[in-house]
N, C-alpha and C positions, 0 to 999 in steps of 0.2 A: 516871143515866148522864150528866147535863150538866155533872159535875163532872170523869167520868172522863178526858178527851181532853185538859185543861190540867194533869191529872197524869200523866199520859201523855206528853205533850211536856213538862212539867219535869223527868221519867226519863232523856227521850230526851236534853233539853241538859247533865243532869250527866253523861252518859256521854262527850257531844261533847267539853265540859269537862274529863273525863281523860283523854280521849283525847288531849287537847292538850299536857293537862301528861304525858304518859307515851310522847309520841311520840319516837322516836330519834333520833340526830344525824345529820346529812345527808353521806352518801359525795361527793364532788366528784370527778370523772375529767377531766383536761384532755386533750382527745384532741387538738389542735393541740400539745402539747408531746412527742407519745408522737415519737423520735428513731429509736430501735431495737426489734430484735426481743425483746431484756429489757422495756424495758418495754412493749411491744406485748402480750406474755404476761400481766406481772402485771396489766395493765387489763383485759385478758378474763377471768383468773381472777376478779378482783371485778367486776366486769361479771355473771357469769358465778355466783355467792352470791349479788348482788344478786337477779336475774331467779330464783330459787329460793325465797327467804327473803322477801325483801319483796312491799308489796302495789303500791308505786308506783314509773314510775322516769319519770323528766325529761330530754326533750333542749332544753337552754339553747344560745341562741346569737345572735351579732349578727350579719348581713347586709346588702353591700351590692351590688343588682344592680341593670342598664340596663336599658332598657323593654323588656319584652316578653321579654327572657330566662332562662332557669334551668338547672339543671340538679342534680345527687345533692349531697343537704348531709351526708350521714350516713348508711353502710353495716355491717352486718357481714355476712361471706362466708367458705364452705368453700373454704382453700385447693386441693382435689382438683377438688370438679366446681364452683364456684364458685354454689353454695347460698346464696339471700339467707335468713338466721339474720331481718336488720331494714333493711330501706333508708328513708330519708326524701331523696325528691325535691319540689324548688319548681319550678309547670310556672307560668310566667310570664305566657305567652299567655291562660291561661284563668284565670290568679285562683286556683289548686289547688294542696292539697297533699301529695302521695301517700306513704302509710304502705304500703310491702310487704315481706313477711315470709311466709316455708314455714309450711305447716299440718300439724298431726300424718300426716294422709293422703300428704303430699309435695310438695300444689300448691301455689304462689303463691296468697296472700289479698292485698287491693287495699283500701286503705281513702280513701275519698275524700274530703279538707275543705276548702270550699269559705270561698267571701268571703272571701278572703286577698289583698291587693294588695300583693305582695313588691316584684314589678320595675319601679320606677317611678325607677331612679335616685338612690333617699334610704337614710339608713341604717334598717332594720326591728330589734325583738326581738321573737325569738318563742320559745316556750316548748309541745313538745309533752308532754304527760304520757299514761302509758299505766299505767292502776290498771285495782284487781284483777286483778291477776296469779295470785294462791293459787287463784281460782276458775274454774268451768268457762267463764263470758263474760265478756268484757275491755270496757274505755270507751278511748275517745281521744280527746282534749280536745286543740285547738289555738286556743292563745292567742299574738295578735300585736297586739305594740306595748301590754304589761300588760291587753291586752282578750280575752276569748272572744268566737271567731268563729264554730267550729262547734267539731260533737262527734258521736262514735258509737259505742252502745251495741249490748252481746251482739255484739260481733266475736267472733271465732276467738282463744284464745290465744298467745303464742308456744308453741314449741318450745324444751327446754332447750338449751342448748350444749352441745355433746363436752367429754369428759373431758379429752380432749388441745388444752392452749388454744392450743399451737403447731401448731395444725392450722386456728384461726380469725383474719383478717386485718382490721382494723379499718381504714378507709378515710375521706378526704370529701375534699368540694371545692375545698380553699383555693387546688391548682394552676388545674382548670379555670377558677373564678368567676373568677380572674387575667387568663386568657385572654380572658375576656369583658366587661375594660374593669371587674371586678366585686369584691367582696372578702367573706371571711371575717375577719371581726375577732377573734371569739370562738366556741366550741363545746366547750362540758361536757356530762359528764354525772350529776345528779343523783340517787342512791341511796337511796330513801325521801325523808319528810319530807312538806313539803306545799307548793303551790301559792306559799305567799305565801315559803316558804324560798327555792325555787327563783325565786322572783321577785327573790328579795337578789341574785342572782349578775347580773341586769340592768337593775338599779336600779328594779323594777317594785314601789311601794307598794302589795301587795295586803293587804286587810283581812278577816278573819277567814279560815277554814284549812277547806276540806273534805276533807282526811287525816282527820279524827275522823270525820267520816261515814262515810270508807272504812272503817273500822276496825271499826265497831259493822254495817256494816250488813248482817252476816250474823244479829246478833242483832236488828237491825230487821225484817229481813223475815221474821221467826220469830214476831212481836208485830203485828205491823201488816200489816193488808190490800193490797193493790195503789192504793186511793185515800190512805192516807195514806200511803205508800212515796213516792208523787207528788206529795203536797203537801208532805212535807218536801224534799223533790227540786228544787221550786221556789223555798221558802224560802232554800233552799241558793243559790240562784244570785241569787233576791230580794237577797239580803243580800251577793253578791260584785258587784251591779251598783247598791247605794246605796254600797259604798264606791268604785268607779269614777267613780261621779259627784259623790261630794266630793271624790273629786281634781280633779276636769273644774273644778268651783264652784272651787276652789281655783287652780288653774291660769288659767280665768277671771278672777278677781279679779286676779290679779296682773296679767293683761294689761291689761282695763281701769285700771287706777294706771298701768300704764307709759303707757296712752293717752293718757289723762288728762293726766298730768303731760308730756308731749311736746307736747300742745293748748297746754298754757298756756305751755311757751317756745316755741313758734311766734307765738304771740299777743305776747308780749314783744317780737320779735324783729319783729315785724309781716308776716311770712309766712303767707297764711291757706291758697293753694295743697299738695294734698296730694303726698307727693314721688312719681316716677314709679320701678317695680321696673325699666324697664329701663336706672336708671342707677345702679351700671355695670351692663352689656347683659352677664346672664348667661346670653345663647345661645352658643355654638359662634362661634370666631374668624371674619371676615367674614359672617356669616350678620343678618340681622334681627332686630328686636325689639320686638313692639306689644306697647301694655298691656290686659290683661282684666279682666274682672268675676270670672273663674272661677278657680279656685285654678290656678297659683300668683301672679296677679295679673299673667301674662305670657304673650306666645304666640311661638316660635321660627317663623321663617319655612323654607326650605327648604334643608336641607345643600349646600355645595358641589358643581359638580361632582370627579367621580371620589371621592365620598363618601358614605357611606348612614347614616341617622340619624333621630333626631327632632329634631335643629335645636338643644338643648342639649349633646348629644354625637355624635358624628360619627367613626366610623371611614374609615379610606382601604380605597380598594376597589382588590384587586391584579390590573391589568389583564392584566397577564402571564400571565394563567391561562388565555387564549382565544390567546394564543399571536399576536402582530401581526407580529411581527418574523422575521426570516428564518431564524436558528435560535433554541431557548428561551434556551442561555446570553445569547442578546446583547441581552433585553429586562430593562431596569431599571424597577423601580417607584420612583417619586418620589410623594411627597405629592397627592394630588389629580391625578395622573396617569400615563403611563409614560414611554420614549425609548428606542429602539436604536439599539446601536451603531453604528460604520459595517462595513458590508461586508468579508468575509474576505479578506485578500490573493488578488490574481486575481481577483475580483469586483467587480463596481461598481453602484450603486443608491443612490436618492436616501434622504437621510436622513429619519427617521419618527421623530416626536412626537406624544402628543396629551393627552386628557383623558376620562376616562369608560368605559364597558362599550360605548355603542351607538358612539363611535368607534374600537375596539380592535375591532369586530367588520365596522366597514366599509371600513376601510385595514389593508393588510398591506404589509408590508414587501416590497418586490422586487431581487435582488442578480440579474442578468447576469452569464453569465462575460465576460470579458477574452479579443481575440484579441492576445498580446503580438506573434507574428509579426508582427500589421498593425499594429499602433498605436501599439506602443517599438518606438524605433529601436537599431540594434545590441544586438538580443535573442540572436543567435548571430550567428559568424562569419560576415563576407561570403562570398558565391557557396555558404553552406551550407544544408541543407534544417533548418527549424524546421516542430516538430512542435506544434501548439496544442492543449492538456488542458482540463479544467474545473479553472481555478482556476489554472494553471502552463500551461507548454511545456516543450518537450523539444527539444535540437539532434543532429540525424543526422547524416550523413558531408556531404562535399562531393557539389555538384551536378556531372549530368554536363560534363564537360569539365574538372573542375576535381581537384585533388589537396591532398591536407594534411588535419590536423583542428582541432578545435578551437579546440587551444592553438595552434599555429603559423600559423594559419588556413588558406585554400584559394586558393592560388594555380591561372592558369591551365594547363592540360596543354599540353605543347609538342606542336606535332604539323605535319609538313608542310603538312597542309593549311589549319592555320591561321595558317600566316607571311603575314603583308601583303606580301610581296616575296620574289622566287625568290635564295638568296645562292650558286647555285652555276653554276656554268659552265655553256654552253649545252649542252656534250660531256659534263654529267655529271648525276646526280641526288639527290635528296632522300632520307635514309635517316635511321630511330629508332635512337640505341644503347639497351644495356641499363641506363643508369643515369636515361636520360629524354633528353639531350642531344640537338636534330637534327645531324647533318652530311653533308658532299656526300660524294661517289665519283662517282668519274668511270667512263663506262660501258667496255664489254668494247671494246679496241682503243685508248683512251683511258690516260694516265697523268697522275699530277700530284696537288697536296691536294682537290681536289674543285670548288674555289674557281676555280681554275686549272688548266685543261687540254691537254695537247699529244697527239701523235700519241704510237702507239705498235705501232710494227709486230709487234715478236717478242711481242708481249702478256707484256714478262718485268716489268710491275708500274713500271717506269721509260719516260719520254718520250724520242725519238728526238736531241730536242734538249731542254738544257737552260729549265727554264723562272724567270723570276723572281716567283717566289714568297714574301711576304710572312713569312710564318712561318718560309723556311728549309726547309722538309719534307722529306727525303730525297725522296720520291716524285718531286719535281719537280728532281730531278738526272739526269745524263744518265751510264749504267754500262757502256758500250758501251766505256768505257777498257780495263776490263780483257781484253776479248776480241780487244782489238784491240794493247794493248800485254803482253798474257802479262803481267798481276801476276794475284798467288792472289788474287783477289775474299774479301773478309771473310765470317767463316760457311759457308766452302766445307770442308764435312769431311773432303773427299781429300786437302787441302794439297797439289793438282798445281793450274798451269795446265791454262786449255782448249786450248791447244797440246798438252802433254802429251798429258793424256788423247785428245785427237782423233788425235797421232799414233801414240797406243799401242795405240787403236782399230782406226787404219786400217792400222797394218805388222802389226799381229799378225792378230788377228780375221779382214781380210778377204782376209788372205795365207796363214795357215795351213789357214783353214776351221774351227777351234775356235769351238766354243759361247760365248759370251761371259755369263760369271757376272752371273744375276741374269735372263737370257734366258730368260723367263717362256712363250717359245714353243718352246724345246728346239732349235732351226733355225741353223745357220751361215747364214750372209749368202748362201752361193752357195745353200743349198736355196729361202731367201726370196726371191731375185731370178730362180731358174729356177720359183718361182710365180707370179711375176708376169708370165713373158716368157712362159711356157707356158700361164698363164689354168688353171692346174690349183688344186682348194683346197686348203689348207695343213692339215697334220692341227692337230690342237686350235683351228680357227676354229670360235668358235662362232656365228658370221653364215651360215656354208653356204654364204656366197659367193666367187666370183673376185674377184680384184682390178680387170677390167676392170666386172663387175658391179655393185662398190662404185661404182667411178668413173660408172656409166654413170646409179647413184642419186643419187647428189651433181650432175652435170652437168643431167641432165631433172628433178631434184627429185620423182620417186616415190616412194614408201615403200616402201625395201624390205621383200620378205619377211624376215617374225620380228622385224621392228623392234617393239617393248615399246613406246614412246611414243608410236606411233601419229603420229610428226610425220618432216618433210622435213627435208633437212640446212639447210634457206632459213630453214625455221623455227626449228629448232634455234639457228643462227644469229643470227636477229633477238632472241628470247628471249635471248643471252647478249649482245647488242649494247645491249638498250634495258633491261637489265635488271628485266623480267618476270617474273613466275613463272610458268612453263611448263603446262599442264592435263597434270594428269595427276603433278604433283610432289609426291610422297609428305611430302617431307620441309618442304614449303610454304617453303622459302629460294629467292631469286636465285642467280645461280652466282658473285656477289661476295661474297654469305656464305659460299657454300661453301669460295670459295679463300681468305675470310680464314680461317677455320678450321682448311685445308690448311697455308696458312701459318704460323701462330701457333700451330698444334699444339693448341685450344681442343675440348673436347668439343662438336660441335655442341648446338643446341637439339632435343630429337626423337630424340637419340640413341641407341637402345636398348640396344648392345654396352658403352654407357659405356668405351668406349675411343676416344684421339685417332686421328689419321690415321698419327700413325709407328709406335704401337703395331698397329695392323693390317698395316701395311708389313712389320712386325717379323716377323709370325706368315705373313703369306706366303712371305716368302724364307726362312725357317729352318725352313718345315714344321712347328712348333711348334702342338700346339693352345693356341688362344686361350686365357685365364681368361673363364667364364662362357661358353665354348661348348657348349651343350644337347646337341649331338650326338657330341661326344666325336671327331670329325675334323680331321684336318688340312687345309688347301685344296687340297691333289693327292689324300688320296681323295676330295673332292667332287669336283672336275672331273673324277676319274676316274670315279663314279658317274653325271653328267651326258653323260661323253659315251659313257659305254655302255648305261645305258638300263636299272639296274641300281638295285634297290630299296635305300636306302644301309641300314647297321644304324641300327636306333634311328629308324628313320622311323617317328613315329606315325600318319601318312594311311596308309601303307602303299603308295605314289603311287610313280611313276615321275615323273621330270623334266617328260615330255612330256604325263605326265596332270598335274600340277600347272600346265603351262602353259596347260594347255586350260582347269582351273577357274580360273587368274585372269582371262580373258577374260569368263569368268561373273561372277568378281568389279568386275571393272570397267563392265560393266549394271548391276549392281547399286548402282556407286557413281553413276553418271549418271542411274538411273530413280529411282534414292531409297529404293528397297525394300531389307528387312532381308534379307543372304542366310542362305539356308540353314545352320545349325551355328553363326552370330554368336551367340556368348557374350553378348556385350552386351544382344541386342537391340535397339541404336540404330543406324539408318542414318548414313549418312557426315555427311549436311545435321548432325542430332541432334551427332554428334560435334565437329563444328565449332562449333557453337554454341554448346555449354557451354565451348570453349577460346576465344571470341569472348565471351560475356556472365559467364565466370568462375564459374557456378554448378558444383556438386559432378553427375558423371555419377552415372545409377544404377548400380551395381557397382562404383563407383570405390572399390577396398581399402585408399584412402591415405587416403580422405577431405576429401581438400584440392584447392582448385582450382586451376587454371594461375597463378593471380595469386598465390595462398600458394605452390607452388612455385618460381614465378620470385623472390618475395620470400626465401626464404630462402638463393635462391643470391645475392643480392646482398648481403644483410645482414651473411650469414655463421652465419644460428643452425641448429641442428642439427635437421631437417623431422620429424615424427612417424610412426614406421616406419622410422628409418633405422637399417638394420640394423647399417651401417660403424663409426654413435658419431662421425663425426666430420663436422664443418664443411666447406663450398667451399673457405674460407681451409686448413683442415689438410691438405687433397688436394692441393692448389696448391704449398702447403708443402713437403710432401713430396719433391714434382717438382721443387721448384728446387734444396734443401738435397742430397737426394740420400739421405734417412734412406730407415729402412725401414719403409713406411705398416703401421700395426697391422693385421692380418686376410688382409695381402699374401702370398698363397698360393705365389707363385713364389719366394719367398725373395732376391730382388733389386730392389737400387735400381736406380732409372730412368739415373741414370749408368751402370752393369751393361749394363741391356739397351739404350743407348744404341752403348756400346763394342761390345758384338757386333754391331753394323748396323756402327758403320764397319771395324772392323779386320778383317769378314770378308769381302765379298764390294763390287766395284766394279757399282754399277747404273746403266746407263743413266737416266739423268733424264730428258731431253729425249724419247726415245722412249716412258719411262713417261709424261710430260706430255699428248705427243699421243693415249697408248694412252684416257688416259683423260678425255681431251674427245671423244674418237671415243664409248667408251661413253656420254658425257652426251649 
C-alpha cells in the first residue's frame, strides 16, 4: 500500500491535466455596456445556459469607493415582485461582502465574506466565483486584489431563471457608487472557465487553474475518502498561494531596484534626507498634513468646516436641510456653508450667513412684517385710511371729514361748520347745496344773495330797497316797480297787471257776489266777511274755529285746538325767521327749502308723490286724480270724506278721519319715546330711521338696497339707480320737462307744456291768498 497514494495522485494530476486542456472557452458578458432591453434580454438568456450548463460562473470587476462606504455592485431581479434571482453587495463599514440569492424554498439565502477592505478610497479587483453549480452544494470564493480572501462551502444552490428572460432585469451600481464620490470602472461576467481566465479580464497573474479540480471532483469523491478529498483541497490552494507569492518576490524585487537605484542618485546628488509624502499634501484642499510610519506614510488632519470626511476627501454638508432661513426657497448652499436671501417684499430681517450643521441649527433667520402706513411715506392718499397686511397694505376710502379716492385724492368736506369765518350777512345763514357747495340765504323777512342783506316786508323774495351787491343778483334788486308802475312783471302767466287784476277782482267778485275761480272755499266775499263780522264758522274750515278765535290764538300765543304741530303762531314764526327745522317736521327741510322748491318747481328731497308743487296745484284745481294716487280720488271726494266723517273707498285702515287722527297722536309718543308702534312694518323706531339716513348704512327692509348717499348720488350724477322701474335718469326727467317731449311710461298721455296750458288758460287763481292760505297751514 506505500506505493498506492503516489499512484493515486499521479491519476488524480492526469485528470487535473485534461481537465485543463479540455476546458472550454470563456463566455464574457459586459453588463456596463447592456444600453437596452435587446440586449438586456440576450445577456440573461446566456446568463441564463450559462447557470444550467456550466459548473462555474465569475463576477469580474474594478472598483472604486470612499471610506467606509458601499453599497449593490451586482443584481438580477424579478421584474413582478422584484425576486433577488443574485445580488452582490460591498458593506464598506464592516469589511464584507454579501452574496444574496432566492432558495428553491422561496427565502432569501445570505452568504457572508469577510476580510475584504473595498472602501478605503483606492482602486480594488475583485473577482467572485460561484462553482459547482450542477450539484446539490455550491462554493463561493472571494478573491480581491488577484488574492483569496475568504470562501464558503455546501451553500444553497441558485435557482434557475424563468423562461421568459424579458421578465428578469439585470441591475448595478455605476449610478449609485457615482453619487458616492465612487466609481464602477468595470463589471463582467464570466461563463465557465477558470479562476486564472477570469483573472485575464483584471490583469490578475494567477497560476495554475482549480476548474480541473471542479471538474473531476465528483469522480474524486467517488475514489478518495474525506481525508484525502482535504488534502488535495489544500494542495489546491498550497499551490494558488506559491504562485501569489512569486508574484509578491517578483513585485518585491522590482521595488527594491527601483530603491536601490533612487539611493544611489540621491547619493550623487548629495541628498541623504528621505523625501516627505506630504509633498505635495495629498489631504483634501486647506486641510493638514503630518507624515507616518503607517501606511499611507501620511495622516489627514480634520475636514473643513461645513464638511464631513476623512481629511483626504471631504464632501460639503447641505445646511439647508435644518432649514435656517425664513422660508426653504431662500436658503443657498455654498461650499463649506449656507446664506439666505434677503427678506420677502414687506418684510424686513437681518441678513443670515454661516458655516456648519451646529450653526444652521442655532441661528435662524428672522423677517418682521413692515408697517408701510408708519414707515413709507405716501403709502396712500393723504387724509386716506391705509390698511397694514402681512407683507403689503391696503388704502380705504377717505377719512371722516374728507371726500375723493384714491386717484384724485381726499380733499376736505366743505361744511358750515368748518369755515374759519361766517361769509354771510348777519340777517342771513349758512346753508349745503346738493353738489357740496356752501352758500348764505338770507333768513324769513330778509332778501338779497345771502352775502348781502335788506329788509323785506311783503316776504315776495326781493328787498324793500335796492341793495349793491357785488355779483349783480337779482335777489338784491328792488320789484316793487311793477306794482307800483302797472308793467306785466316777467314770468307773470296772466299777461295782466296787478292793477288789472286787483280791479277786476274788486269791480266784479266783490260787486257781484260771484264765487271767484279757483276759490278753494266755495264763499263769495260777502259770506267771508259776514263770517268774520258774525264770529260764525265758515262751512269747509277745517280749524273749527272763528275768526275772532284764530285771532285770539295768534294774539295770546295758545295752541289752538286741532293744531297738528303742537307749536304757537310765535313759534311757528321764529322757526321760519331763523330758519330752524321745526320738531316735529316730517319732511326734515327749513321753510327756505320748502319755498325754493315751491319756486323752482324742483321735486323736494323726501318727496313721496314724486310730483313738483304745480303738478299738485294742477290736480287740485281741475279735480283730476293725480298719477300715482293709491286711492283712486279726487281732492273734493277727500275733503268731502273728511269732513263728513265718512269711511273713503279703498281705505285700507278702514278708519275715519277722526280715528286716524287720534292714532297719529299715538304715533307721535311713539316717535318722542323711541318705541316701535304697533303694525311698523319696519320694525325700526324713528331714532333707528334717522340714523341710517345720517350714518348712510342700508335699513333692514330697505327693497332698494342702497343707502341715502347712493341715492342722492345718483340723482346728481345722472346714472340710472337699481330698481328703477321708469329706465330713465334725473337728467332724462328734467329733459323731459323743459323740451316738452313725451316722457316714456307717461300714463297721462301729455307734455308738461299741455298740462301747463290747462293751469293758465283755464281758471284765474288768487296767488296772494293761496300764499297766505298756505303759511297759515305751515
Amino acid at each position: 500500500m506505500g506505493w498506492g497514494f503516489p499512484v493515486l495522485l499521479a491519476v488524480l494530476l492526469a485528470q487535473l491535466s485534461a481537465g485543463f486542456r479540455d476546458a472550454p472557452d470563456v463566455q464574457v458578458i459586459d453588463v456596463l455596456s447592456l444600453q437596452d432591453s435587446k440586449q438586456n434580454v440576450a445577456a440573461v438568456e446566456k446568463l441564463s445556459g450559462g447557470l444550467s450548463a456550466l459548473s462555474d460562473v465569475y463576477v469580474v470587476s474594478t472598483i472604486r469607493l470612499p471610506v467606509k462606504m458601499g453599497g449593490i455592485l451586482f443584481g438580477l431581479y424579478s421584474k413582478q415582485d422584484n425576486r433577488k434571482y443574485l445580488e452582490v453587495a460591498i458593506m464598506g463599514k464592516i469589511h464584507k461582502v454579501l452574496v444574496r440569492y432566492v432558495k428553491a424554498d422561496g427565502k432569501v439565502h445570505t452568504v457572508n465574506l469577510q476580510n475584504s477592505v473595498l472602501a478605503d478610497g483606492r482602486t480594488h479587483s475583485i473577482i467572485l466565483r460561484l462553482g459547482g453549480l450542477q450539484r446539490s452544494n455550491m462554493q463561493v470564493e472571494l478573491y480581491a486584489d488577484c488574492r483569496l480572501v475568504d470562501s464558503s462551502q455546501g451553500v444553497p444552490p441558485l435557482v434557475p431563471l424563468p423562461r421568459e428572460a424579458d421578465m428578469v432585469e439585470i441591475r448595478h451600481g455605476q449610478k449609485s457608487y457615482a453619487r458616492l464620490q465612487g466609481a464602477v470602472e468595470s463589471l463582467r461576467l464570466a461563463l465557465g472557465g477558470s479562476v486564472a481566465k477570469a483573472g485575464a479580464l483584471t490583469d490578475c497573474p494567477f497560476q495554475g487553474d482549480s476548474s480541473a479540480f471542479n471538474s473531476v471532483n465528483g469522480e474524486v469523491q467517488s475514489i478518495l475518502g474525506e481525508h484525502t478529498k482535504a488534502l488535495i483541497g489544500q494542495l489546491i490552494i498550497f499551490n494558488q498561494i506559491l504562485g501569489e507569492l512569486r508574484q509578491d518576490i517578483r513585485e518585491q524585487v522590482k521595488e527594491m531596484s527601483l530603491i536601490r537605484n533612487t539611493i544611489l542618485e540621491c547619493q550623487v546628488c548629495g541628498f541623504h534626507e528621505p523625501r516627505s509624502r506630504c509633498s505635495p499634501n495629498p489631504c483634501y484642499r486647506g486641510v493638514s498634513c503630518m507624515d507616518s510610519l503607517q501606511y499611507p506614510g501620511y495622516t489627514c488632519g480634520q475636514c473643513p468646516p461645513g464638511t464631513t470626511g476623512n481629511g483626504t476627501h471631504c464632501r460639503d454638508v447641505d445646511e439647508c436641510e435644518l432649514q435656517p432661513c425664513y422660508s426653504p426657497e431662500a436658503c443657498v448652499n455654498t461650499e463649506g456653508g449656507f446664506s439666505c436671501q434677503p427678506c420677502p417684499p414687506g418684510l424686513w430681517g437681518a441678513p443670515l450667513a454661516g458655516t456648519g450643521l451646529d450653526y444652521a441649527k442655532t441661528h435662524k433667520q428672522e423677517c418682521v412684517d413692515i408697517d408701510e402706513c408708519v414707515d413709507l411715506p405716501d403709502t396712500c392718499a393723504s387724509n386716506s385710511v391705509c390698511i397694514n397686511t402681512v407683507g403689503s397694505y391696503k388704502c380705504g376710502g377717505c377719512k371722516p371729514g374728507f371726500y375723493g379716492n384714491q386717484t384724485s385724492g381726499c380733499s376736505p368736506r366743505k361744511s358750515c361748520a368748518a369755515l374759519t369765518f361766517n361769509p354771510c350777512d348777519t340777517n342771513a345763514h349758512c346753508a349745503m347745496e346738493r353738489n357740496g357747495e356752501v352758500s348764505c340765504r338770507c333768513n324769513v323777512g330778509w332778501a338779497g344773495n345771502g352775502h348781502t342783506c335788506g329788509m323785506d316786508t311783503d316776504i315776495d323774495g326781493y328787498p324793500d330797497r335796492s341793495l349793491p351787491c357785488m355779483d349783480n343778483d337779482k335777489h338784491c334788486k328792488q320789484v316793487r316797480s311793477h306794482l307800483e308802475t302797472g308793467q306785466v312783471a316777467p314770468g307773470n302767466r296772466s299777461g295782466r297787471t296787478w292793477k288789472q287784476v286787483r280791479s277786476h277782482l274788486v269791480t266784479w267778485y266783490l260787486q257781484t257776489g260771484h264765487v271767484a275761480p279757483g276759490n278753494r272755499s266755495g264763499r263769495t266775499w260777502k259770506q267771508v266777511r259776514s263770517h268774520l263780522e258774525t264770529g260764525q264758522i265758515a262751512p269747509g274750515n277745517r280749524s273749527c274755529h272763528t275768526w275772532k278765535q284764530v285771532m285770539s290764538h295768534l294774539e295770546t300765543g295758545q295752541i289752538a285746538s286741532g293744531n297738528r304741530s303742537d307749536r304757537t303762531w310765535k313759534q311757528v314764526r321764529s322757526h321760519l325767521e331763523t330758519g330752524q327745522v321745526a320738531p316735529g317736521n316730517r319732511s326734515d327741510r327749513i321753510w327756505k327749502q320748502v319755498r325754493s322748491h315751491l319756486e323752482t318747481g324742483q321735486i323736494a328731497s323726501g318727496n313721496r308723490s314724486g310730483r313738483t308743487w304745480k303738478q299738485v296745484r294742477s290736480h287740485l284745481e281741475t279735480g283730476q286724480v293725480a298719477p300715482g294716487n293709491r286711492f283712486g280720488r279726487t281732492w273734493k271726494q277727500v275733503r268731502l270724506h273728511l269732513e263728513t266723517g265718512q269711511v273713503a273707498p279703498g281705505n285700507r285702515l278702514g278708519r275715519t278721519w277722526k280715528q286716524v287722527r287720534s292714532h297719529l297722536k299715538q304715533v307721535r309718543s311713539h316717535l318722542e319715546t323711541g318705541q316701535v308702534a304697533p303694525g311698523n312694518r319696519l320694525g325700526r323706531t324713528w331714532k333707528q330711521v334717522r340714523s341710517h339716513l345720517e350714518t348712510g348704512q342700508v335699513a333692514s327692509g330697505n327693497r332698494s338696497g342702497r343707502t341715502w348717499k347712493q341715492v342722492r348720488l345718483h340723482l346728481e350724477t345722472g346714472q340710472i339707480a337699481p330698481g328703477n322701474r321708469s329706465g330713465r335718469t334725473w337728467k332724462q326727467v328734467r329733459s323731459h320737462l323743459e323740451t316738452g317731449q313725451v316722457a316714456p311710461g307717461n300714463r297721462s298721455g301729455r307734455t308738461w307744456k299741455q298740462v301747463m296750458s290747462h293751469l293758465e288758460t283755464g281758471q284765474i287763481v288768487n296767488f296772494p291768498q293761496l300764499l297766505v292760505s298756505i303759511m297759515m297751514r305751515w
